[in-house]
C-alpha positions in Angstrom: -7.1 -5.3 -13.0 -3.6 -5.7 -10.7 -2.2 -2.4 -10.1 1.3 -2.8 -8.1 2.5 0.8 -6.6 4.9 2.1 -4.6 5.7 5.7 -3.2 8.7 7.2 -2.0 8.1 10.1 0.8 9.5 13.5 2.1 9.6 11.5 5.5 7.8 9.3 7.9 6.4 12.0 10.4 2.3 12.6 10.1 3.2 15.7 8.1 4.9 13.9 5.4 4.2 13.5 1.7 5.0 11.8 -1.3 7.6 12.8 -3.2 7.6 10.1 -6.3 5.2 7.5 -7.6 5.6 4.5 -9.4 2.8 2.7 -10.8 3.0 -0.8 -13.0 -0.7 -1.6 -14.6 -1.7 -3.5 -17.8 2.0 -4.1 -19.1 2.0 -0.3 -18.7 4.5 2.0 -16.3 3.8 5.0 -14.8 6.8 7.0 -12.7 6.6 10.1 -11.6 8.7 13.1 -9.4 6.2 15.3 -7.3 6.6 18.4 -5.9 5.7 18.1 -2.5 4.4 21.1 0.0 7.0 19.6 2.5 10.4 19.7 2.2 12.2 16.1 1.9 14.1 15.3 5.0 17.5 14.6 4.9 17.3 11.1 6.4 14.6 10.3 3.6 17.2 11.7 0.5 19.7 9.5 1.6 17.5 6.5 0.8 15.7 7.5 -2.4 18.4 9.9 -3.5 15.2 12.5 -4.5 16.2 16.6 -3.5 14.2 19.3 -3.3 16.2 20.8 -5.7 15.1 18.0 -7.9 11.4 18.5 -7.1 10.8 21.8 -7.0 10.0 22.2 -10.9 7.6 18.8 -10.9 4.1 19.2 -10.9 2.3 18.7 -7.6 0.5 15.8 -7.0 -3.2 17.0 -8.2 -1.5 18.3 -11.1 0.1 15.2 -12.0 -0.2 13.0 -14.6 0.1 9.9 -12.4 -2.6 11.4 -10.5 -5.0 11.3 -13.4 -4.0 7.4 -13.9 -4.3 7.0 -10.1 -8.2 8.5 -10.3 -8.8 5.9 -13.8 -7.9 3.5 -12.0 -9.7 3.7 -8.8 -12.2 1.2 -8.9 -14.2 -1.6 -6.9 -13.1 -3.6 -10.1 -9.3 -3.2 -9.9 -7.0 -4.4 -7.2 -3.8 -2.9 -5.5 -1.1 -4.4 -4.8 1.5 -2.6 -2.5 4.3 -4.1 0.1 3.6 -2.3 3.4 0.3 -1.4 1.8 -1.4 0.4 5.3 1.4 2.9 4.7 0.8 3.5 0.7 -2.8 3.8 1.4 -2.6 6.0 4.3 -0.3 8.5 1.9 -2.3 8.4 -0.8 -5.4 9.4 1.5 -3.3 12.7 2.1 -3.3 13.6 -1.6 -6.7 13.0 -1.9 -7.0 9.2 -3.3 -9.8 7.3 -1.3 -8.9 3.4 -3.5 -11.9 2.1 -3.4 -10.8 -1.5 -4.6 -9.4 -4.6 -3.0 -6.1 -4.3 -1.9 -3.2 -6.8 -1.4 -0.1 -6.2 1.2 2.7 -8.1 0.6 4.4 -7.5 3.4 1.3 -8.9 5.4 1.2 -12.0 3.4 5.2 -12.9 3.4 4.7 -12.7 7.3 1.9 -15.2 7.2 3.4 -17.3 4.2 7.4 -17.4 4.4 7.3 -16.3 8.5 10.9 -18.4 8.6 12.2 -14.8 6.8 14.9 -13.2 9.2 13.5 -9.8 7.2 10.8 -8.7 5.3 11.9 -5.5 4.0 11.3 -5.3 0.0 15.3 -5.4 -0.5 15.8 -8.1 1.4 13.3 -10.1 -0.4 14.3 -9.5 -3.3 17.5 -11.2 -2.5 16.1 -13.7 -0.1 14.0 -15.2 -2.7 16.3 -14.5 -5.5 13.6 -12.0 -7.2 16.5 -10.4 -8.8 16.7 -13.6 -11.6 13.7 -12.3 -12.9 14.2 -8.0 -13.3 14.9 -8.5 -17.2 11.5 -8.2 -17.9 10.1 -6.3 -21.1 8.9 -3.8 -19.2 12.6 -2.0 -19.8 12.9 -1.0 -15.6 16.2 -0.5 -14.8 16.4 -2.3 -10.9 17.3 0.8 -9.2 16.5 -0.1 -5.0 14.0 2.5 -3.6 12.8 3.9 -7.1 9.1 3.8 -6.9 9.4 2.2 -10.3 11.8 -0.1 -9.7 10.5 -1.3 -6.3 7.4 -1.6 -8.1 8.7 -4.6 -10.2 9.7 -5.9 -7.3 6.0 -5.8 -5.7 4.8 -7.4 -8.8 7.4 -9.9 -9.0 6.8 -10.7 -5.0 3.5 -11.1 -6.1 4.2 -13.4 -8.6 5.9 -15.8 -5.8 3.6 -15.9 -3.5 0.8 -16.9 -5.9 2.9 -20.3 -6.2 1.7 -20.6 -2.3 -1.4 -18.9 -2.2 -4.5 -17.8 -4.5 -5.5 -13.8 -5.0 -8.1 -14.3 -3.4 -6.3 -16.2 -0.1 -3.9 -13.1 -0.7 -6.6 -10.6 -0.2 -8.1 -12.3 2.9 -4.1 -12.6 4.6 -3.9 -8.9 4.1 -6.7 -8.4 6.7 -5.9 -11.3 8.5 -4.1 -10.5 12.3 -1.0 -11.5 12.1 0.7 -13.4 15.4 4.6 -12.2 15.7 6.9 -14.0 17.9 9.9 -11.8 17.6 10.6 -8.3 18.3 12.4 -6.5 15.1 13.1 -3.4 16.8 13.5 -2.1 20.6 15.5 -3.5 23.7 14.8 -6.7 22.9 15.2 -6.8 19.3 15.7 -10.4 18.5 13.7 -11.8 21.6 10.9 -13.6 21.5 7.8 -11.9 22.3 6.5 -14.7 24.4 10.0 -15.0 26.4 9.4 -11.3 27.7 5.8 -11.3 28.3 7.0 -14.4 30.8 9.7 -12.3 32.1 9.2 -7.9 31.3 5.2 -8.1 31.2 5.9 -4.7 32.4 7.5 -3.6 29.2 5.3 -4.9 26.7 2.3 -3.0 28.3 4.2 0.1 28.6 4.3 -0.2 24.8 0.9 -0.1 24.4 -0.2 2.8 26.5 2.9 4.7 25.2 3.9 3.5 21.8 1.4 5.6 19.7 2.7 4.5 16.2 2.5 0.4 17.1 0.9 -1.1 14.2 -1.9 -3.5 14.6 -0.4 -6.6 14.3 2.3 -5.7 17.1 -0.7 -4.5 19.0 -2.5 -8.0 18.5 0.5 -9.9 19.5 1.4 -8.0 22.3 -2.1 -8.6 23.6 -1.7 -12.3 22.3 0.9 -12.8 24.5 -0.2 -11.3 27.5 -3.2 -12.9 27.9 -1.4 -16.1 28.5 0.6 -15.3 31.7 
């Protein structure tokens, strides 16, 4: 079974929770407002629009409906399907959800796939490779950007794409596959190519890795990439 997911969160800091859930299983969806034990962050609101105001009568996340779908589903059998999935998983372990299946990140695989993407953000995509022709599903979502429900369709219909390139089971093996980048998207350099500055700022590019605690593995593997050839 295919179980795209998405979370929205109270922020991005370690301490952080999720604050909604939306789940798209068996022609089925599942949405779902949590009350978190942290506070939603301002900066977080503005992008999902959630309040604490709005969340503080919910059910917390054990407590949950969603939850109980989340636990049924949790099996060596089924397989989910998340964009930035290190991140969904990585929440999920907070609330107790260990997913024991395969898992596919979509983010991973339009890096490896479509790398010719200025952006890989879920919006982006969903414009970039016109996703947005194919929202009047029967599924009766209403495209609503950063809904978990919503952005769920989108993982599913991202999905959907990138099987015209590659098989689940290619999919699967991308997710864990490192992934070489060539440009920074963030930092001093943003826009640079990685290999330009490991030429030129070696310096800089180890400083980020003794310093930059929150550098995600492929960054990691292609700042060490890089290095090793100059």
């Amino acid at each position: 079974m295919l179980i795209f997911l998405d979370i929205e969160t109270t922020g991005l800091e370690e301490q952080d929770r999720i604050c909604s859930l939306g789940i798209i299983a068996q022609g089925k969806t599942y949405y779902e407002l949590i009350k978190s034990p942290r506070k939603v962050r301002p900066e977080s609101s503005a992008i999902h629009h959630l309040t604490n105001e709005m969340l503080q009568d919910k059910k917390t996340f054990k407590e949950s409906e969603i939850y109980k779908v989340l636990q049924e589903y949790n099996s060596i059998d089924n397989v989910l399907i998340a964009h930035n999935a290190p991140f969904d998983i990585k929440m999920l372990q907070k609330e107790g959800i260990i997913w024991q299946g395969a898992i596919v990140d979509t983010l991973k695989c339009v890096r490896h796939l479509i790398p010719e993407c200025e952006q890989f953000s879920l919006q982006y995509l969903r414009y970039e490779l016109k996703l947005y022709k194919l929202e009047n599903s029967n599924l009766g979502i209403t495209p609503q950007a950063h809904n978990a429900l919503s952005d769920a369709l989108h993982v599913k219909l991202l999905y959907e794409y990138l099987l015209e390139i590659a098989s689940l089971e290619e999919l699967q093996n991308l997710t864990i596959e490192p992934l070489l980048i060539s440009k920074f998207a963030f930092g001093k350099y943003k826009g640079r190519y990685i290999e330009e500055i490991a030429m030129n700022d070696a310096s800089y590019l180890h400083w980020m890795l003794n310093n930059m605690s929150d550098i995600d593995e492929d960054m990691q593997y292609s700042l060490e990439h890089w290095l090793k050839l100059f």
